[in-house]
ZAMARGU-4260 file (C-alpha; in steps of 0.2 Angstrom, whole numbers, plus 5000, padded with zeros to 4 digits):
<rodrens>
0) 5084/5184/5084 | 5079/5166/5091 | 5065/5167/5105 | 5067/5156/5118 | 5052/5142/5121
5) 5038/5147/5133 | 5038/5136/5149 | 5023/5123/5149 | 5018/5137/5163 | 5019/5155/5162
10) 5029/5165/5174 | 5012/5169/5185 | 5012/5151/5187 | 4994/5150/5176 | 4993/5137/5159
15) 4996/5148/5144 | 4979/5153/5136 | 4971/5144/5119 | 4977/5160/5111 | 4994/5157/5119
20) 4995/5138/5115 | 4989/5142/5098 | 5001/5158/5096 | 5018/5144/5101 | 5027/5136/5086
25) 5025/5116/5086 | 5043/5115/5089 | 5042/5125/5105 | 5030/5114/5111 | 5041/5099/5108
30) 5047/5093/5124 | 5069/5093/5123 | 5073/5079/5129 | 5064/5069/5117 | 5071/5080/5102
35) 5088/5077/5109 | 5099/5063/5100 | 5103/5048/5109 | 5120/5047/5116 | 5132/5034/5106
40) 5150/5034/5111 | 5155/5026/5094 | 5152/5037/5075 | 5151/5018/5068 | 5136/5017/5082
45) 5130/5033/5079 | 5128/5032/5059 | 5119/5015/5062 | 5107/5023/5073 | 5103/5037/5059
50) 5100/5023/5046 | 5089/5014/5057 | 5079/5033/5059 | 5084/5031/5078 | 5090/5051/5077
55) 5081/5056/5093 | 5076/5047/5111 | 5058/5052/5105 | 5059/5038/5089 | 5072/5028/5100
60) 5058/5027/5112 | 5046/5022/5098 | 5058/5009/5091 | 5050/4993/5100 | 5056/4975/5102
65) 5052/4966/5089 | 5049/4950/5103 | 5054/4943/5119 | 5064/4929/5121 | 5068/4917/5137
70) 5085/4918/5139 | 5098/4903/5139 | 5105/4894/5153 | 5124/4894/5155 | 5124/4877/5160
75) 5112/4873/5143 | 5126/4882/5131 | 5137/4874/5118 | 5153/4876/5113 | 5152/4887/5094
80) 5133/4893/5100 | 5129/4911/5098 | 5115/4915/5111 | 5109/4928/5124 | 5111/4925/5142
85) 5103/4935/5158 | 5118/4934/5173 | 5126/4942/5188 | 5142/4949/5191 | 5151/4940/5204
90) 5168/4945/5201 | 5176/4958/5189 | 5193/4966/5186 | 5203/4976/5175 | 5220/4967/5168
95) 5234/4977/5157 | 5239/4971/5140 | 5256/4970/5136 | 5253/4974/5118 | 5256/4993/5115
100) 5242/5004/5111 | 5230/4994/5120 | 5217/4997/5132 | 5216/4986/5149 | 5205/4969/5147
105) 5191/4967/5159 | 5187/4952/5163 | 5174/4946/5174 | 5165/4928/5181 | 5146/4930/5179
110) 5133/4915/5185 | 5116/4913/5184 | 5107/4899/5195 | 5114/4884/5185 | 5132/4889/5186
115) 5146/4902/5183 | 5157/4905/5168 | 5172/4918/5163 | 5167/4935/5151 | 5181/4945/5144
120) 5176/4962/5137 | 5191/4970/5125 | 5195/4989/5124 | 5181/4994/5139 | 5192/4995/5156
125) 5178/5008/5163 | 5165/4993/5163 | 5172/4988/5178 | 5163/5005/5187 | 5149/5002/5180
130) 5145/4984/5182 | 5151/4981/5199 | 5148/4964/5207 | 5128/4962/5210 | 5124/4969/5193
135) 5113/4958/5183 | 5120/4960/5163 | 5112/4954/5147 | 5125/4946/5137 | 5125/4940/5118
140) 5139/4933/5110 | 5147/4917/5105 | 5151/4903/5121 | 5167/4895/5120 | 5178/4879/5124
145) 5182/4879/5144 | 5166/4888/5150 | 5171/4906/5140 | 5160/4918/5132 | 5164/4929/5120
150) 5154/4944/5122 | 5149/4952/5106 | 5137/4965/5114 | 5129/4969/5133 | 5118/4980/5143
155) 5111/4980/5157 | 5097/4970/5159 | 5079/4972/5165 | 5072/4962/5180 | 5070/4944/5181
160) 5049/4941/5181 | 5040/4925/5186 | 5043/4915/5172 | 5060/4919/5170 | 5073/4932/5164
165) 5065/4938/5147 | 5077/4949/5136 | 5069/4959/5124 | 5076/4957/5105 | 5075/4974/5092
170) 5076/4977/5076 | 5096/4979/5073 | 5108/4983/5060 | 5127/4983/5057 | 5136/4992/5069
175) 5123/4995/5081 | 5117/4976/5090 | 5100/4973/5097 | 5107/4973/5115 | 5115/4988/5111
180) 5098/4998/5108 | 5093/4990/5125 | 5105/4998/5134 | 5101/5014/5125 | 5081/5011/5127
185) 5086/5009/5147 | 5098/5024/5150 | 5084/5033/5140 | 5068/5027/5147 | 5064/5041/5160
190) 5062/5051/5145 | 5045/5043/5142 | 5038/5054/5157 | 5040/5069/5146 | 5030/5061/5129
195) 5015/5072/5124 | 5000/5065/5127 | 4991/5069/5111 | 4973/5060/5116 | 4963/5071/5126
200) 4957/5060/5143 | 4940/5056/5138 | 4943/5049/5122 | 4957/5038/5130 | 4945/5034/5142
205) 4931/5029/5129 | 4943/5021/5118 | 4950/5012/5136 | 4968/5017/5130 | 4982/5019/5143
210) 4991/5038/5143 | 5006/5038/5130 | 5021/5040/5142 | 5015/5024/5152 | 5013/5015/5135
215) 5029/5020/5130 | 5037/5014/5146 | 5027/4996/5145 | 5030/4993/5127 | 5048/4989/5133
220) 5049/4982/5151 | 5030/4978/5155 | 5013/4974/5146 | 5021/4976/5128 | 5007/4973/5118
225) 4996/4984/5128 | 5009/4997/5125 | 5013/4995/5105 | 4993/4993/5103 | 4991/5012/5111
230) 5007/5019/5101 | 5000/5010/5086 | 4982/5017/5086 | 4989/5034/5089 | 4998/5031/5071
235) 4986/5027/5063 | 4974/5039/5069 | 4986/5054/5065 | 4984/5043/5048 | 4965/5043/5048
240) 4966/5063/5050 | 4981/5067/5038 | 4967/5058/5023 | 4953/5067/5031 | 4962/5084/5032
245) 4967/5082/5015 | 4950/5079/5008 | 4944/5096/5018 | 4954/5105/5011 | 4954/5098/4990
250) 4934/5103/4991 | 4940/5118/5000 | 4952/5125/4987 | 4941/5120/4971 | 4923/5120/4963
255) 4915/5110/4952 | 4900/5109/4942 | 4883/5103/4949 | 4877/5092/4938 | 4859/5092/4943
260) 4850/5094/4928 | 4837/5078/4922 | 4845/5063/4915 | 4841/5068/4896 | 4852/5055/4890
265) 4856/5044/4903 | 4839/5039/4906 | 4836/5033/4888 | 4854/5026/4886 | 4848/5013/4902
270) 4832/5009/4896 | 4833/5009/4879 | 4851/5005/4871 | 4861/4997/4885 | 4862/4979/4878
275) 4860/4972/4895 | 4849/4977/4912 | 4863/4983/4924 | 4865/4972/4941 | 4862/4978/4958
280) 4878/4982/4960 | 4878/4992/4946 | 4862/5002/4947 | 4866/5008/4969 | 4884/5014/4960
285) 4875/5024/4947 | 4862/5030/4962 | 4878/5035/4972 | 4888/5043/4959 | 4874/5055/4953
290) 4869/5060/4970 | 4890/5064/4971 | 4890/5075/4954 | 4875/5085/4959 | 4885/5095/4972
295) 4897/5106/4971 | 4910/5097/4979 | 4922/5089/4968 | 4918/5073/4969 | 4936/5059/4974
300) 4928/5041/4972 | 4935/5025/4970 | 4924/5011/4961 | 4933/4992/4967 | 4927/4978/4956
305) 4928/4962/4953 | 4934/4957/4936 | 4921/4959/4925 | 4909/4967/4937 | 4903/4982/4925
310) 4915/4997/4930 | 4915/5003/4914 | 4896/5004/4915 | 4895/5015/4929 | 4910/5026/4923
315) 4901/5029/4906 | 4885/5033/4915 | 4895/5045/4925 | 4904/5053/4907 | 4888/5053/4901
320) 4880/5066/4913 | 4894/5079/4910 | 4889/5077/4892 | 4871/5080/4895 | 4875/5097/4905
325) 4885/5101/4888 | 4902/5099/4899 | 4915/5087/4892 | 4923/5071/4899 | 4938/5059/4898
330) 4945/5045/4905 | 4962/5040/4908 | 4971/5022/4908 | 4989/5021/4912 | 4995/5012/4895
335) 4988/5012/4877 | 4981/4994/4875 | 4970/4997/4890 | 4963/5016/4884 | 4959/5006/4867
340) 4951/4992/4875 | 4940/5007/4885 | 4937/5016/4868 | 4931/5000/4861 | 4922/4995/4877
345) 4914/5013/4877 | 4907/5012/4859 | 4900/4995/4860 | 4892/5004/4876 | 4885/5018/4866
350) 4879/5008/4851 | 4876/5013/4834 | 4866/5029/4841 | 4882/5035/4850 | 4894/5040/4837
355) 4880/5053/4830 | 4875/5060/4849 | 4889/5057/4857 | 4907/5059/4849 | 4920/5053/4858
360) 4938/5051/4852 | 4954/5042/4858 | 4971/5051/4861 | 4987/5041/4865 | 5006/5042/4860
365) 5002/5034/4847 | 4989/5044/4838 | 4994/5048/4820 | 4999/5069/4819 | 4986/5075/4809
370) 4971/5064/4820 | 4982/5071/4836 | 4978/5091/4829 | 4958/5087/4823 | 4955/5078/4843
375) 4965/5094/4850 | 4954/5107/4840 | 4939/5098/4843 | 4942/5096/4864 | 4948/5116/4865
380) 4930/5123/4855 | 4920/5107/4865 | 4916/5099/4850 | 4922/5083/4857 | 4913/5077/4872
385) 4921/5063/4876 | 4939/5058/4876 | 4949/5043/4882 | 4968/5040/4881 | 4984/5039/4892
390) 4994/5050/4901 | 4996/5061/4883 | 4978/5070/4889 | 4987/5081/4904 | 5002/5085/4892
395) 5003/5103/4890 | 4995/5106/4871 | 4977/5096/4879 | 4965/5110/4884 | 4944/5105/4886
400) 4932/5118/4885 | 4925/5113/4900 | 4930/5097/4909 | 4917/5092/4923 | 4920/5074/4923
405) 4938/5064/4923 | 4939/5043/4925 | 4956/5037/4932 | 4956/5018/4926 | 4971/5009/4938
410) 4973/5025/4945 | 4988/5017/4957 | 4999/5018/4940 | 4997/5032/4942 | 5008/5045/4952
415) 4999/5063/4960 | 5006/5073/4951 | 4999/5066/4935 | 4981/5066/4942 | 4984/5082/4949
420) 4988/5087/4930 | 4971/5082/4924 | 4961/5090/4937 | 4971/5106/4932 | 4964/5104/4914
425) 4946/5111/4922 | 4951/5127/4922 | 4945/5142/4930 | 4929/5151/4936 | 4928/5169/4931
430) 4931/5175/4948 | 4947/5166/4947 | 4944/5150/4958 | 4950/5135/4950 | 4937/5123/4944
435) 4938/5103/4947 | 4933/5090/4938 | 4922/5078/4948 | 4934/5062/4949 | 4930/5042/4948
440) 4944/5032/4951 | 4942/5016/4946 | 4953/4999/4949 | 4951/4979/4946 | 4960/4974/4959
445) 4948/4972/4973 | 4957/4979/4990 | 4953/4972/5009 | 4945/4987/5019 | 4962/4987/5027
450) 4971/4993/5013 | 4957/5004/5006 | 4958/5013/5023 | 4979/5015/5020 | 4979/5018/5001
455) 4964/5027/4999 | 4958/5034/5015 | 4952/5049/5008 | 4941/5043/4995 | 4923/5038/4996
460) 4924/5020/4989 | 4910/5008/4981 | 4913/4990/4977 | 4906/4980/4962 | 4905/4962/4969
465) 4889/4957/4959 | 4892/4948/4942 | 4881/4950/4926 | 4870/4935/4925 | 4875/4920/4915
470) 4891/4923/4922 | 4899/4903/4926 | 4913/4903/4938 | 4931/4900/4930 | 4936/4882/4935
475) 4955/4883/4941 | 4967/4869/4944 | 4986/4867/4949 | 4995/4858/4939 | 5013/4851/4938
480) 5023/4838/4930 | 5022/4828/4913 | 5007/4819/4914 | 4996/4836/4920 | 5005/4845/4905
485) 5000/4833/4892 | 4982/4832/4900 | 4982/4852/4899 | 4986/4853/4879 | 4974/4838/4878
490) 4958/4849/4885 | 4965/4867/4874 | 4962/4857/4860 | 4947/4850/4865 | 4940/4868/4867
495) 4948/4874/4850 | 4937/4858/4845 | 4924/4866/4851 | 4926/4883/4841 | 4933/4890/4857
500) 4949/4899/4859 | 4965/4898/4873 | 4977/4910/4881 | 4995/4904/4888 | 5002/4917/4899
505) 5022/4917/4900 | 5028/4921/4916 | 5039/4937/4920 | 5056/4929/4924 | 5062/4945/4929
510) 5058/4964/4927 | 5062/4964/4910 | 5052/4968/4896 | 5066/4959/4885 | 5066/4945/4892
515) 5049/4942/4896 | 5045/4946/4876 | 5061/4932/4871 | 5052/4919/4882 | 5034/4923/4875
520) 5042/4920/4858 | 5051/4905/4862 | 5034/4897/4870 | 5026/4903/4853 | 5038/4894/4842
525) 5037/4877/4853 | 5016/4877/4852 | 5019/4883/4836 | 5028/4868/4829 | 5021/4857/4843
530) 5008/4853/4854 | 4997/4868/4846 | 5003/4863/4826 | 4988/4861/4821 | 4979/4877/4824
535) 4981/4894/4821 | 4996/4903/4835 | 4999/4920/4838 | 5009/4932/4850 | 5008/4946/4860
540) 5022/4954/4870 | 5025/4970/4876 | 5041/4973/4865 | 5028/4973/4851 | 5025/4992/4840
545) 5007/4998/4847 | 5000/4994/4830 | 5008/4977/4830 | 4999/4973/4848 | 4984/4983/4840
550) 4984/4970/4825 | 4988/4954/4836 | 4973/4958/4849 | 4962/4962/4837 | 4964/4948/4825
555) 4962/4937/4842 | 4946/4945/4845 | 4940/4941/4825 | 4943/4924/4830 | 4959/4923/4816
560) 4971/4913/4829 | 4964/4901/4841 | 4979/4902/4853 | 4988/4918/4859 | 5004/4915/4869
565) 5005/4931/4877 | 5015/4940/4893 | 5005/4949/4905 | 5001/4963/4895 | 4985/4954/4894
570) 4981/4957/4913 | 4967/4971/4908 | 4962/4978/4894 | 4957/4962/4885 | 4938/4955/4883
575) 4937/4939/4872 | 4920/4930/4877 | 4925/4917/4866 | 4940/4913/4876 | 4936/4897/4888
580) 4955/4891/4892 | 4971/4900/4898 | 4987/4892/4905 | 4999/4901/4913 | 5018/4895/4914
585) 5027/4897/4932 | 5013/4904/4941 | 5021/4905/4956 | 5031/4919/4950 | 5012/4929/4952
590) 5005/4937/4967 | 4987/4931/4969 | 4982/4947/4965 | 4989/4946/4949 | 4982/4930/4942
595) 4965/4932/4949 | 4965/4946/4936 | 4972/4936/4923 | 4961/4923/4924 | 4948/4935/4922
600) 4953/4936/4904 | 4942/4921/4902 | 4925/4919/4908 | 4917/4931/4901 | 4904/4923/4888
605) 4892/4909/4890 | 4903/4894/4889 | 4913/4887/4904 | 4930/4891/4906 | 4947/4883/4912
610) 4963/4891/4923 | 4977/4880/4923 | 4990/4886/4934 | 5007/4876/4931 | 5018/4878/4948
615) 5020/4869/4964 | 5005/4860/4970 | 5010/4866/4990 | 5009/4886/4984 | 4996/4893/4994
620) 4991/4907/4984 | 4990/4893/4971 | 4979/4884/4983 | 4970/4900/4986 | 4967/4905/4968
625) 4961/4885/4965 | 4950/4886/4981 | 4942/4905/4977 | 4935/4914/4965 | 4929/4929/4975
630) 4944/4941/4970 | 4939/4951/4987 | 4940/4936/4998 | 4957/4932/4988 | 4966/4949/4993
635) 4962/4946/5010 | 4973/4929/5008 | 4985/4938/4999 | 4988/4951/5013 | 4987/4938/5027
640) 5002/4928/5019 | 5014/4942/5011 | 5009/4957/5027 | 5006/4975/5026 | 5025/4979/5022
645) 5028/4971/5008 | 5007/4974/4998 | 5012/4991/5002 | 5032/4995/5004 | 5034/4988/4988
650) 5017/4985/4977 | 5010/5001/4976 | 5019/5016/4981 | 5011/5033/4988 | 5005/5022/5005
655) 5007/5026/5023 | 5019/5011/5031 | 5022/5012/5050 | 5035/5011/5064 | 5023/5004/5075
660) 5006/4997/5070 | 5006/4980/5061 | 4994/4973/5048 | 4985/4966/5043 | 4984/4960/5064
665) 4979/4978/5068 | 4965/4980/5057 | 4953/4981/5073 | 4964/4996/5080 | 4963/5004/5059
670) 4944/5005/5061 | 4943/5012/5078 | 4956/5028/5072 | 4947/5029/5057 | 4930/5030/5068
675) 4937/5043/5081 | 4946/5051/5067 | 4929/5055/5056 | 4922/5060/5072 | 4935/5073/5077
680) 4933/5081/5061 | 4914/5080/5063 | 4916/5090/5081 | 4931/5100/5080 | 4937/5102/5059
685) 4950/5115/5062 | 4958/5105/5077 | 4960/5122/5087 | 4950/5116/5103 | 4961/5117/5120
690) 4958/5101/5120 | 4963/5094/5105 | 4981/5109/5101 | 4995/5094/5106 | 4984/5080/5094
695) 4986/5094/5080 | 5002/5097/5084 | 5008/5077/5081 | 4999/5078/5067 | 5011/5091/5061
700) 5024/5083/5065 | 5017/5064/5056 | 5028/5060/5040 | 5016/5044/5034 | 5020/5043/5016
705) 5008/5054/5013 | 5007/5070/5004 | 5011/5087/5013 | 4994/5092/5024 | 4993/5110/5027
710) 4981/5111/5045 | 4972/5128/5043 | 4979/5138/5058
</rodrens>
């Protein structure tokens, strides 16, 4: 049996109670009209409101103009122009149709003050009640030979202003026009006087935000900016909060180990075997991290670095503590050429004493059977301290005596229920409560505070900017055309000369593996027998067998080939100091993101080093990448020129995306919801103040792309 909502006051006429408010299901607290659909006359209009998420006044409301726009003159028209015009209805009458089955034409003559001209609207004979003569109509459709306008689609219109009749213009699809949702968003615009307001008056007034309904009402017929701003911030605080909440409750619902004991091992590992003296950088991430792993809160940090910063440094330092408390660690990479790289990486770390003290082992898909079973058996009785691999460590027959450490290399590459997978392997306390591993996260793609607030917005983050000394910048050109080519094989073999080695990076010409591999090959055989004959060529492609990319990187690295033509399977996982040179084909096929990191493939060693990027000289992330070589400064470029909805719609799934807030513009607006939404759950955790039971409640109701947030009741 269904109860009926409680009114917003009680019989007695008194506001319900906190217990009362706190008692009523968030649907009951929902005002109706808003819930309610939108009235559409036409199914074809109807299922083109569903597809544009326009299911309820409430989100037709929240669907804003995408601009405004002066509308034309009828005297400024031309025949075959489709355009929008603001006129009055001087005449208007209804005329029968011999032709059987149909409805009466109206037709009308409309003007606006530089002259008249005749409308005729098919198949509508009760427009002629609705727009009697007086009524001011916005019209779109397509003006005709002897002054005629074809309407296409028409509303009413909103009021002429000062400097003219503006007509707002929405985002639209087939079967339902923008003029169409205008005349939806104006039959339906009283509504707003019944929006929530989920912002409690004081923070609106320090945050010198107008109410909701009023915002609601402007973003469409008065200060629209000043509207969206407010509906924005409120999205992306109910964002803010969703990544808080879910922190909370993570460290609520699992323990992990303190790792607080003295630095037996890491101590001497810094001072006396690591073959270089850590940077700044470096030495405050260590600092940071072990002040994380000495509490009992699992620990969810992300470490951005710029290529070749030392990430690895401060993940193995991390490893290394869970080792020295007798717990276990691994690290994770989301393919196997990059876990090798890391095991490599990580044994060069450790130095000849590591093997002895610290065993660690790699595991992937491609582990032999019988070296598969020994690193299982030596995990499950903690033999094995350390492991590295790919997503074959959180597959069911992996079990750690006691994992207290897990690093998540790219973690983007990875989705959450594979993370979640590896936290699972920590296992239990006695008393039943699960244990979690403290987690590092790590990426090479350095992220503008913008999108670490919407990717990762409930991880700690620290940033690796500072480069290991004797570090020289990589010296990046554009190039295009004959001339530049021959110039560019010209300087390869003056650093093979040299004793130096190159890369030539084939472009992806379309999300094949296949083909990508077939134009890698093709590029090989022309160097081959070409420009490159006299020197020794090799390949790499991702259609290789593990143990032929294995063989190919690793005969690079011994110096056996001077050139490798490769795809981008190079992008991480591949440290060749020797390596001064790389080219890469059809660059403007990249995202800036993307050959900043591969032109951190060279670099790395003492010797000068060379980008030549062939593409159009006019590119401007080719520009950037020639201009920059601070990869942080470079994604802020990146996200200025491609916008928030394609870095995040389509790059890196697992974001929030947004009806209303735009970014990168509103970056401003992100760090002010992210400041009131750390201080809200500073003050009031649970959200269960008076005060604050209608903000809890939108947060129930926010769907950002984000995981489900249970709010504690």
């Amino acid at each position: 049996m269904s109860v009926p909502p409680p009114p917003r006051r009680l019989a007695d006429g008194r506001l319900p109670s906190r217990a009362e408010l706190l008692a009523a299901p968030v649907r009951w607290r929902r005002p109706a009209v808003l819930a309610a659909a939108p009235q559409l006359p036409y199914e074809k209009a109807r299922e083109a409101a569903t597809a544009l998420g326009l299911t309820t006044v409430g989100r037709l409301l929240e669907h804003l103009p995408r601009d405004r726009r002066e509308a034309r003159t009828v005297a400024g028209l031309v025949p075959g122009e489709i355009a929008t015009v603001v006129v009055e209805v001087r005449t208007i009458t209804t005329r029968p149709v011999r032709r059987r089955g149909m409805k009466p034409l109206v037709e009308a003559t409309v003007a606006d003050e530089t002259g008249p001209m005749k409308v005729v609207f098919f198949n509508q004979p009760w427009l002629q009640s609705k727009y009697p003569v007086g009524t001011r109509l916005v019209l779109h459709g397509e003006f005709e030979a002897r002054n005629r306008f074809k309407v296409r689609s028409h509303a009413p219109t909103l009021e002429a202003t000062a400097s003219g009749d503006v007509v707002a213009h929405y985002p639209a699809t087939e079967g339902l026009s923008s003029t169409q949702i205008l005349a939806l968003v104006r039959a339906h615009l009283a509504a707003a006087a019944d929006a929530d307001e989920p912002l409690p008056g004081l923070l609106r007034a320090a945050e010198q935000l107008p109410d909701r309904s009023a915002a609601l009402v402007a973003a469409h017929v008065g200060d629209a900016e000043g509207g969206r701003r407010r509906l924005a911030f409120d999205e992306l605080l109910l964002t803010q909060l969703a990544y808080l909440v879910r922190r909370r409750t993570r460290e609520r619902a699992a323990r992990a180990t303190a790792l607080d004991g003295p630095p037996t091992l890491t101590a001497p590992w810094l001072s006396e075997h690591l073959p270089f003296t850590p940077t700044g950088d470096q030495q405050r991430a260590i600092e940071t991290l072990s002040g994380d792993l000495a509490r009992e809160q699992p620990v969810q940090r992300l470490l951005m670095g710029e290529v070749g910063s030392g990430k690895t440094v401060v993940a193995l330092h991390a490893m290394l503590r869970a080792v020295e408390h007798g717990t276990q660690a691994a690290l994770m990479a989301p393919t196997e050429t990059l876990a090798e790289q890391h095991f490599a990486t990580l044994q060069a770390l450790l130095g000849g004493w590591g093997e002895l003290a610290v065993p660690v082992a790699l595991l992937t898909g491609s582990t032999p059977a019988a070296r598969k079973r020994d690193v299982l058996g030596r995990l499950a009785d903690g033999q094995l301290a350390m492991v590295v691999g790919t997503h074959a460590l959180i597959e069911e027959p992996v079990r750690f005596q006691r994992l207290t450490v897990a690093v998540v290399d790219e973690q983007h590459r990875f989705g959450v229920r594979q993370r979640a997978a590896l936290d699972a392997k920590a296992g239990r306390a006695p008393d039943g409560t699960p244990f979690a591993p403290h987690v590092l996260h790590m990426t090479a793609t350095p992220i503008p505070r913008t999108l670490a607030l919407l990717g990762y917005g409930d991880l700690d983050v620290t940033v690796l900017r500072e480069l290991p000394r004797g570090r020289k910048p990589i010296r990046t050109h554009v190039a295009s055309g004959d001339r530049e080519r021959a110039r560019a094989y010209e300087r390869i073999r003056e650093e093979l000369a040299a004793g130096r080695q190159a890369f030539v990076v084939c472009a992806l010409v379309a999300e094949s593996d296949a083909l990508a591999a077939r134009a890698a090959t093709a590029e090989f055989e022309r160097l081959r027998d070409g420009e490159l004959r006299d020197h020794r060529v090799s390949l790499l492609h991702g259609q290789m067998r593990p143990a032929e990319k294995r063989a190919a990187m690793e005969a690079f690295a011994r110096h056996e080939s001077d050139v490798l033509v490769a795809t981008t399977v190079i992008e991480v996982g591949i440290d060749v100091p020797n390596a001064t040179v790389m080219l890469i084909e059809n660059a403007e096929r990249y995202g800036i993101s993307q050959l900043h990191q591969l032109r951190g493939r060279v670099g790395r060693g003492e010797h000068e080093s060379l980008c030549l990027l062939f593409g159009p000289k006019d590119a401007p992330r080719l520009s950037a990448l020639a201009e920059h070589t601070d990869g942080f400064r470079l994604a802020e470029i990146d996200l200025e020129l491609r916008g928030e909805g394609e870095l995040i719609g389509t790059r890196q799934s697992g974001l929030a995306s947004f009806r209303v807030a735009e970014l990168p513009a509103d970056a401003d607006l992100l760090d002010r919801a992210r400041r009131v939404a750390e201080r809200l759950m500073d003050e009031d955790p649970e959200l269960d103040d008076p005060v604050h039971v209608l903000l809890r409640d939108a947060l129930h109701r926010s769907h950002p792309q984000l995981d489900a947030v249970p709010i504690p009741a």
